[in-house]
N, C-alpha and C positions, 0 to 999 in steps of 0.2 A: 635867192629866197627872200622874200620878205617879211619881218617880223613883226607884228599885232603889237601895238602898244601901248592903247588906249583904249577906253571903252566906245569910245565915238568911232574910232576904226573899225573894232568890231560889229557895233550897229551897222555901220555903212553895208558893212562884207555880209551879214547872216538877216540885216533887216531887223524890225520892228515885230513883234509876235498882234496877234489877232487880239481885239480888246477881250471880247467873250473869253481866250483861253486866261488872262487874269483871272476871272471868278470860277477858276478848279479847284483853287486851294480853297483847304476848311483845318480849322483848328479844331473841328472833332473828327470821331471816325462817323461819316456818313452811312445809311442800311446798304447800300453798295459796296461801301466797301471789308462793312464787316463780313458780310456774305462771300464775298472773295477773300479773306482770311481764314470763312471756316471751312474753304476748299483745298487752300493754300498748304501745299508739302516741301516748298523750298524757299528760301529765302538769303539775300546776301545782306551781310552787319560789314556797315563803312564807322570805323573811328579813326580816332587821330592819337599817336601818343605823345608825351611831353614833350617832344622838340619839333611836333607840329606834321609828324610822318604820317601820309595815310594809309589804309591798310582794311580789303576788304576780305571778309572772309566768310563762306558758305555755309549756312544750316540747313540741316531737313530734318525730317521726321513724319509721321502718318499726317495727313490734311487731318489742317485746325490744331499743329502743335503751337501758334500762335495762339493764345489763349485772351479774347477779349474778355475785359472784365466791366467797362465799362466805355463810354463814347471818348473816356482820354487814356485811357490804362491798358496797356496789355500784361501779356505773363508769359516769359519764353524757356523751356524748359534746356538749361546747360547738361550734354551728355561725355560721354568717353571719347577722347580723342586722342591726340600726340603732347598734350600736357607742355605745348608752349603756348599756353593760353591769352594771346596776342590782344584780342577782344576783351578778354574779362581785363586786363591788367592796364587799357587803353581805358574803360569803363570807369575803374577804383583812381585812373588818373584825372579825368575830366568830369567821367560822365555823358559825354556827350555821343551819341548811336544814331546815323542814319539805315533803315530798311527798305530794302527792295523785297516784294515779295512776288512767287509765280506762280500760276496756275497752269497746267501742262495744258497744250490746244489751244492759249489763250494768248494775243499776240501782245495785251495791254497788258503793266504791269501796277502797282498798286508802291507808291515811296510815301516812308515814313520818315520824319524827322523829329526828335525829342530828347532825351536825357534819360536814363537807364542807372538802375541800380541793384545791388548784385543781394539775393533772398536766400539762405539755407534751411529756412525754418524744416523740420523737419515731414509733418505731418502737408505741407507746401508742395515738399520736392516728391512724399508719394503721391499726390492727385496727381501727378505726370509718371505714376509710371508706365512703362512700355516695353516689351518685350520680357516682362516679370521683375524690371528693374525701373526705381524710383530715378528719376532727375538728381543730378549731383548738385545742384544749386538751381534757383529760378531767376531771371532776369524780369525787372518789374519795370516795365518804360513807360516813362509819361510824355504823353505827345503835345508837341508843338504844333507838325502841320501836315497834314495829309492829302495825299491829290494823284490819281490814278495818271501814267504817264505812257503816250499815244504806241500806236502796234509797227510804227516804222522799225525801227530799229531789228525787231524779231522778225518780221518781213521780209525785211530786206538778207536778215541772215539763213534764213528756212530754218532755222532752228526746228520746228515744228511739224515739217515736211519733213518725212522718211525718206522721199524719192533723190534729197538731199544730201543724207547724211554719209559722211568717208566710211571706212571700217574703222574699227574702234581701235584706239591706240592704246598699246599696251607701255603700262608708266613702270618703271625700275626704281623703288625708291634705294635700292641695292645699290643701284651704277651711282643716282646722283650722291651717295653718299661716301662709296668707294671713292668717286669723283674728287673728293676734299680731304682725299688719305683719310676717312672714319673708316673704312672699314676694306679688307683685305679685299682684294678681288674674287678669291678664292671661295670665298662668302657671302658674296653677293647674291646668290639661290636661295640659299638655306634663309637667309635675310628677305627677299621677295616672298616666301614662301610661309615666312610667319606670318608677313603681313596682311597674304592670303586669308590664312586660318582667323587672324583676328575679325576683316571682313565677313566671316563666316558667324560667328560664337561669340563678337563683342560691340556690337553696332550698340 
């Protein structure tokens, strides 16, 4: 195996990109792509935390829970999860958040780059609520650079295509925690089966 060591090696092996795809990038949000934000019902948050670890991790919500405020500001409403809040605590360290966002059918994805900061104002966190419940916090991100990124990748995966897709894999978060002696074996049910009900009553 041979190992990359340089950026001139790299070049040589992946090539030079196409002059035109340089001018994709914009330091605001273009009417493209706000329009694909107020469709947009999932998204993944890339931070780093202080010893430089990265760490992405998935949000949804109803299309348009990305809240543009303006051509540099969004508004993203924090909900109920597992309360190891890896994002918000990577956030209050840096600040620094890149976004990926999706639109389902849609092969092109829309990346966000900027700096984030964490909002509880109250009367904030109710204009987000959703399902009779107000936002537990708002995330307020001010962008650096924005640039809609090409439909290979989901293409090439059929993400999109049904005619593709396995049967769906059932997750134990039971097993993988029995797995590290947390919890009995014997308990591993009654433990999948809460998690059920939260899915159900606490999105």
């Amino acid at each position: 195996m041979a190992v990359l060591q340089t950026l001139e090696a790299l070049t040589a092996r992946m090539g030079e990109p196409r002059p035109a795809v340089r001018q994709k990038f914009h330091t605001v949000l273009t009417p493209q792509a706000r329009a694909f934000l107020d469709v947009s019902p999932l998204a993944f948050f890339a931070t780093v935390d202080e010893q430089g670890t990265p760490m992405v991790s998935p949000k949804g919500d109803r299309a348009g829970f990305i809240r543009v405020v303006d051509e540099h500001t969004l508004l993203i409403p924090e909900r109920s999860g597992n309360r190891l809040i890896y994002t918000l605590r990577n956030i209050l360290a840096n600040g620094h958040l890149a976004i990926t966002a999706l639109v389902p059918a849609t092969g092109e994805t829309l990346r966000l780059e900027g700096r984030a900061e964490l909002d509880d104002d109250a009367a904030l966190c109710a204009s987000f609520t959703e399902r009779g419940r107000p936002a537990l916090l708002v995330l307020r991100f001010h962008l650096d650079k924005a640039y809609f990124h090409c439909a290979k990748s989901l293409l090439r995966a059929g993400v999109w295509d049904p005619t593709t897709w396995p049967e769906s894999v059932a997750i134990s978060f039971g097993k993988e925690i029995a797995a590290n002696q947390g919890l009995a074996p014997c308990d591993v049910d009654a433990f999948d089966a809460g998690v059920a009900e939260r899915y159900r009553t606490d999105l």
